[in-house]
N, C-alpha and C positions, 0 to 999 in steps of 0.2 A: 164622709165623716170628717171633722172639721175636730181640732184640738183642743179648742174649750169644750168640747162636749167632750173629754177623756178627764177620768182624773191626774192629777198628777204625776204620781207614778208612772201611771202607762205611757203619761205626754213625755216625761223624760226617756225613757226608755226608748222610745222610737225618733225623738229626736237627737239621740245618740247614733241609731243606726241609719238613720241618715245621712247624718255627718261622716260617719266610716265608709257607705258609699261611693258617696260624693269623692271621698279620699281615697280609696282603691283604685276609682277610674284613671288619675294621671299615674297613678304611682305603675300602673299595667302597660300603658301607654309606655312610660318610660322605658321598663323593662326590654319591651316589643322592640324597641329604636334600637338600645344598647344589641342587641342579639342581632340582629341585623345588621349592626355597624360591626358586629365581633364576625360575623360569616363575612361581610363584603370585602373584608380584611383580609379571611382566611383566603379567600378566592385570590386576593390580586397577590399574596403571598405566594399562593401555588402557582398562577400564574409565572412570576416571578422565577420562581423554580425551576419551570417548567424553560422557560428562556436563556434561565442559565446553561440549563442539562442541553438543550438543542446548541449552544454557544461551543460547548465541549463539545460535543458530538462534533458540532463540523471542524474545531479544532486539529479533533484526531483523525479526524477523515482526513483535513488536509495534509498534517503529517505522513497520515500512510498515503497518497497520492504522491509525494516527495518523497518521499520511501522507495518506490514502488520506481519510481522513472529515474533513480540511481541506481549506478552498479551495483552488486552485493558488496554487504562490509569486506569479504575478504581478496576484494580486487585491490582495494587503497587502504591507504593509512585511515583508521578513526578515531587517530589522536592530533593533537599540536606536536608532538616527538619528531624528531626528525627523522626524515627516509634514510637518511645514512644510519643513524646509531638504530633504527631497527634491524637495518641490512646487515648491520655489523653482528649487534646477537643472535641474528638467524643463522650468520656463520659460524659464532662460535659456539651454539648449539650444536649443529650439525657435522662441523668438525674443527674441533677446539686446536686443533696441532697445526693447523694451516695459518700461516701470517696472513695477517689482515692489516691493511690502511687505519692508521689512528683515525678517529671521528674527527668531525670538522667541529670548535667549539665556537667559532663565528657565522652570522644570520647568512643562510644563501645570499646568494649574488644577485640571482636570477632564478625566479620560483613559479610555480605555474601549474595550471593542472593541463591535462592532456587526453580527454576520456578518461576514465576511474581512476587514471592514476596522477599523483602531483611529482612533475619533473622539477630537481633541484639541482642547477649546475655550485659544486661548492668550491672547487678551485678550477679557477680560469688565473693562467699564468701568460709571462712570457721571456723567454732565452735568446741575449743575443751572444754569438759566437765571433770575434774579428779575428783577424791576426793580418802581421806586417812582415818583410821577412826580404831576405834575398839568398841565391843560389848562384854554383857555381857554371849550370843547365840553364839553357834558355825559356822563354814561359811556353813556348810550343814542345820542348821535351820534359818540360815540369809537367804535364800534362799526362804524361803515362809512367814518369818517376815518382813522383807524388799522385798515385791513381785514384786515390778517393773523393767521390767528388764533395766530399766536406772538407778534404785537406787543406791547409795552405800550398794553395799551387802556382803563386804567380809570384816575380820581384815586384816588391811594391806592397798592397792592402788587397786583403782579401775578403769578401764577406762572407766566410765558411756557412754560418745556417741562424733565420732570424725562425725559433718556432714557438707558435702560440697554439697551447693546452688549454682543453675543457675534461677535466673528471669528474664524474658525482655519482652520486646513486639514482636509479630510474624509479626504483621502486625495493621492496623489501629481497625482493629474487636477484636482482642484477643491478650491478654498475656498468656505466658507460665511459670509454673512452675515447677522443678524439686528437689526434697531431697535427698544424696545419703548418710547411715549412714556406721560408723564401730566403731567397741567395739571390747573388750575379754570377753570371758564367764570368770565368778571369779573362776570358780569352776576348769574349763579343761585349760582353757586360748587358746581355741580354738578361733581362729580371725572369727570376723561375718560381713559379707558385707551386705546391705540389701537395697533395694528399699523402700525408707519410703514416699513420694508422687513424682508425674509425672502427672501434668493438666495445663488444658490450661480454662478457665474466657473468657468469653465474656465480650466487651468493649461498644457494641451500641445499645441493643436489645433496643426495644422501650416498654414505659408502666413501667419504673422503675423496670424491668425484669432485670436478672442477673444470668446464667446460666456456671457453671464450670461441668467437664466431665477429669473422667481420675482414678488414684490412689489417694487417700486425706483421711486426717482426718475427719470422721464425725464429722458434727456441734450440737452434743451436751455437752449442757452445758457449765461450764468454762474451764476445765482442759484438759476436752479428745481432744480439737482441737490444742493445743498445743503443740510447738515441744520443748524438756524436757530442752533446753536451754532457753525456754522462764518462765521455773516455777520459783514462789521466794522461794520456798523451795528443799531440794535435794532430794527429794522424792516423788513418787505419792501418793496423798491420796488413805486407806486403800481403801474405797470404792468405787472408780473405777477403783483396779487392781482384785475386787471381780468381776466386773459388767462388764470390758470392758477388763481382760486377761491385761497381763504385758507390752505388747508392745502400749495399747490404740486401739480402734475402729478404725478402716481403713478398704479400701478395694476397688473394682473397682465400678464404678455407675456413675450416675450424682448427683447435686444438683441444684436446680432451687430457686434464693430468688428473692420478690418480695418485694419493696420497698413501704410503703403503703401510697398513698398522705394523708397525714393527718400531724397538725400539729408539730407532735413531731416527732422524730428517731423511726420507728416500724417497722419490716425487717419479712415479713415471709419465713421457708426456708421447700423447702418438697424435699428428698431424697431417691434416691433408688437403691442401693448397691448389690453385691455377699455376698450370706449368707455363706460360706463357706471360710476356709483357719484359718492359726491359730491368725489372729488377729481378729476374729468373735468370739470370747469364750462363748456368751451366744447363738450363734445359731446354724450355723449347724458347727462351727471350722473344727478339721480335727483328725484323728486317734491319732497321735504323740500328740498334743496337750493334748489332753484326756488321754494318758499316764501318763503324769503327773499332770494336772491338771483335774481330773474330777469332774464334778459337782453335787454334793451330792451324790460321788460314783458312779453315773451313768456309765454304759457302753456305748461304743461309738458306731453308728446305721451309715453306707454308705449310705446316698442317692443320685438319680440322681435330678435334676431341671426338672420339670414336666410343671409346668405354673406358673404363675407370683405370688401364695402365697408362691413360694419357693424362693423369695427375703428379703430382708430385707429394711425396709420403715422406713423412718425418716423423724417429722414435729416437727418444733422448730420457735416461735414466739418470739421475744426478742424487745424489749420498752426500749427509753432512754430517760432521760429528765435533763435538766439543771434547779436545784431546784435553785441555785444561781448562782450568778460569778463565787464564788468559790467552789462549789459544786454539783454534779454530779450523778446523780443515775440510777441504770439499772435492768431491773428486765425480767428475761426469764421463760420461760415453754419448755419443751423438751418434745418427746415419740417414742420409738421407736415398732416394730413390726417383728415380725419374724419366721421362722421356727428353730426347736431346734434339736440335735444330738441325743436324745432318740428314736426316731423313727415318722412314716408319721404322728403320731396323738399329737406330740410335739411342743409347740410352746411354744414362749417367748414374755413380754412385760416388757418394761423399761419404768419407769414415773422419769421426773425432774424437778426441782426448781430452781433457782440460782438467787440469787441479788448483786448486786455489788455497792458499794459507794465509789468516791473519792473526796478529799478535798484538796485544794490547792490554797492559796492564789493567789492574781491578782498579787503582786509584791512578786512573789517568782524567786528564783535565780535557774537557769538553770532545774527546776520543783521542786527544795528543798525548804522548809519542805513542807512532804505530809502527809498526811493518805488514805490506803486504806485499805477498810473492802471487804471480797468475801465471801460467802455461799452459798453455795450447799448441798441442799439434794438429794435423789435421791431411790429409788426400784424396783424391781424385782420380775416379777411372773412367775418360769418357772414351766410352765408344763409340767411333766416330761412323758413321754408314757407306757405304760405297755410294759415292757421288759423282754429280760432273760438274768441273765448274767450266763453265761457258762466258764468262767474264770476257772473253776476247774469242768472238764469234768465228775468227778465222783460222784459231789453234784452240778448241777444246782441250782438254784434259780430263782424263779418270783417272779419280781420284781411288785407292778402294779401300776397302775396310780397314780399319785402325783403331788399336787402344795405344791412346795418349793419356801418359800418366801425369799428375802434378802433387806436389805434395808441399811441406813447410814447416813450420813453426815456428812461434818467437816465445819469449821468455824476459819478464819484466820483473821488477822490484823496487818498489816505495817505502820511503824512507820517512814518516814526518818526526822529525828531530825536534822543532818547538812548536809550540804553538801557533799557527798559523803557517805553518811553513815544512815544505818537505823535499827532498831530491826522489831522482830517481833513475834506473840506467836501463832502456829496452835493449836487447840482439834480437836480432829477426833472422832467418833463413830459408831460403825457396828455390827450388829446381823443379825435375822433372825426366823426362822420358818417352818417344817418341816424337821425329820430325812435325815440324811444323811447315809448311809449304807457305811461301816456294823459298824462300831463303834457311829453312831449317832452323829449329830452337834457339839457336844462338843469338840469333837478329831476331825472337819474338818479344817486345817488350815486359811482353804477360806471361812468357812463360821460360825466359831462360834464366840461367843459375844468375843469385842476389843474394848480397846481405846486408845489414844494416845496422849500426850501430847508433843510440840516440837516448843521450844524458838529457835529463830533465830537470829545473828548480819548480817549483810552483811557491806562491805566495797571497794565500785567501786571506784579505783581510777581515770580510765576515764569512756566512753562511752562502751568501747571495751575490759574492763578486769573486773573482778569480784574473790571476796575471800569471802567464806561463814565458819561459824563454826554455827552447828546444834547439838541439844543435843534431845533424844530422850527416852521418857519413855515409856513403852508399858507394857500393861496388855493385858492377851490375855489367853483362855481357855483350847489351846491347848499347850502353854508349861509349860515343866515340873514343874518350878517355880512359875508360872503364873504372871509372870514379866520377865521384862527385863531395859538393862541401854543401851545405844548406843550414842555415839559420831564421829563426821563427819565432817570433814575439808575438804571443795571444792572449786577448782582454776578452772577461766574459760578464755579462748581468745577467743578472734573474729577480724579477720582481710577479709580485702576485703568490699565490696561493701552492705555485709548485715544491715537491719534496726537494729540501737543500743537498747539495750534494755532501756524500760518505764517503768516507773511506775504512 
């Protein structure tokens, strides 16, 4: 049918609806594209998604993989904080009344991890000790008149003790400490290297417990825990180079102190060390030792360590209390116990005493003027074993059983008058009871009746330096004179990170 055969009307009407055909077809077209281009979209959107979500996923996978082949957090630190200042609040959590080391406020030294934990050495120091001096004793009798082997012992310079210190925290449980010393012998001027302590303190035990383990100076009394930079004289007292050998008590063990809840400062400490080696001199020491120093003549006996009365035990009780502001007083009990180098049926026992008083006004200027007073008494029961000594293979001797007594104390007082500056006047006194062979007590350098008398100035210009002149009179039974004069001029430094010396 063809359009001129329609009327008009109808021709229009259909060729309107053709045209809107015609028109619908792109405009569907269109549509169809847009929908298609809107999903192609959504797809690589999810895609997308989906790449991210897998990106995360291995993310935290590999997190927990690194997780996972670390210690637990509470082996190490899981902060930047430092191992000391946490060590230091676990202490004083766990027992707030115990002194603790101020925190270090400068970067370690030397920092480092170790396995889970990060080791920070924070003070590494070091102390030298000189002194110059002459006697009225030659240097081969200054050697057992001045017996300590830090002392000034020679006319001429001495180099008492060069020591360098490492302290830090190991971790939040423990700090460690280390003393490495070196000297010249006066005599050979042979250089001496020497391990003088290497321990490490617990930081968190509970119950005001406090447990060190390592090399260390035993905790008796005042002097012998001391390392010879910390004495205010240049000298060991006579009576603890009789009772505890030239170098001081040391040796390998623990020591366990218990802080005691009660109102005052009351520390108890029990101890239990290698009885052997030559810083042990009244128990089992060692050959060489005995060489030159033997005790009451005695000959030197090898033993092995058999069971546990072949150690050496230490129990020391010490009380403080603040009588005023300004004043201070401390008073200890020492004892020690042990097996001795005379042979299996040899033993030894040490008893001590010590009190301490200082004074110091509330508005005193950088701790000047002070006074302190220290005393210590202290004795000795060694029982010696029935022995032979065979030294001269064609006259024997038995020797037998014997307790050889020794006993002593000195008695000091410091004075700092100004700033920077202080006197000060020791007495010392030492005898004893039973022979000594083969010459008897009298001719033993170490053990016959002495005293000693020894004024002091000191003058520290800072914290970190020190200049000593020491004047020293000695009576004593075994020299020739039975006197003696001795004068001593000692220069000291200390640089690095060690605590300055107090008074």
């Amino acid at each position: 049918m063809h359009l001129e055969h329609l009327s008009g009307g109808r021709a229009l009407v259909l060729a309107m609806a053709l045209a809107l055909l015609a028109g619908v077809a792109p405009v569907a077209a269109q549509n169809q594209s847009v929908e298609l281009e809107a999903l192609r979209k959504e797809i690589q959107e999810l895609r997308r998604s989906d790449a991210e979500k897998q990106r995360k996923l291995d993310e935290l996978q590999r997190r927990i993989d690194m997780i996972q082949a670390q210690p637990p957090a509470a082996e190490k630190p899981t902060t930047a904080e430092s191992a000391l200042e946490e060590a230091l609040r676990a202490t004083e959590a766990a027992t707030p009344q115990r002194p603790v080391a101020p925190p270090a406020e400068t970067p370690a030294i030397l920092s480092g991890r170790i396995g889970g934990t990060r080791l920070r050495l924070i003070d590494i120091s070091l102390d030298g000790l000189f002194a110059a001096g002459w006697s009225t004793e030659t240097d081969q009798s200054l050697q057992t008149l001045q017996g300590g082997g830090h002392d000034p012992r020679k006319r001429g310079f001495t180099i008492q003790n060069i020591e360098l210190s490492f302290q830090g925290a190991v971790d939040p449980y423990l700090t460690g400490e280390a003393h490495l010393i070196f000297f010249l012998d006066p005599l050979s001027g042979e250089s001496v290297l020497e391990l003088e302590e290497a321990f490490l303190t617990t930081q968190s035990l509970p119950y005001g417990l406090q447990l060190e383990a390592g090399q260390f100076f035993t905790e008796f009394g005042l002097t012998n825990p001391l390392h010879p930079h910390q004495w205010h004289w240049q000298d060991q007292p006579v009576i603890n180079t009789r009772l505890f050998g030239p170098d001081g008590l040391r040796g390998p063990g623990f020591r366990l102190g218990w802080l005691i809840p009660i109102p005052w400062f009351s520390e108890l400490h029990v101890g239990m060390q290698n009885a052997n080696g030559e810083t042990m001199a009244s128990f089992y020491a060692n050959e060489e030792f005995f060489e030159e120093r033997p005790i009451g003549g005695r000959p030197f006996v090898s033993q092995d360590v058999r069971n546990l009365a072949d150690f050496e035990y230490l129990v020391r009780w010490v009380n403080s209390w603040n009588l005023s502001p300004s004043l201070t007083g401390q008073i200890g009990l020492s004892a020690l116990f042990g097996p001795n180098a005379t042979g299996r049926d040899g033993r030894t026992r040490i008893y001590g005493t010590d009190l301490k008083l200082r004074w110091r006004p509330e508005n005193n200027f950088r701790g000047w003027p002070f006074v302190l007073w220290e005393t210590e008494v202290m004795g000795r029961q060694y029982l010696a074993a029935r022995s032979v000594d065979d030294s001269d293979p064609d006259s024997p001797v038995v020797l037998p059983q014997a307790t050889l007594g020794d006993w002593g104390f000195y008695t000091q007082a410091l004075y700092g008058f100004h700033y920077g500056w202080a006197a000060g006047l020791r007495f010392e006194y030492a005898t004893g009871d039973g022979a000594s062979v083969p010459d008897g007590r009298e001719a033993d350098p170490f053990r016959d009746n002495r005293y000693r008398i020894s004024p002091l100035l000191i003058w520290q210009p800072s914290e970190f330096s020190r200049f000593r002149v020491q004047y020293n009179y000695d009576r004593a039974d075994h020299l020739a004179r039975g006197y003696a004069h001795s004068v001593w001029l000692g220069a000291e430094f200390l640089y690095g990170a060690h605590p300055a010396h107090k008074y």
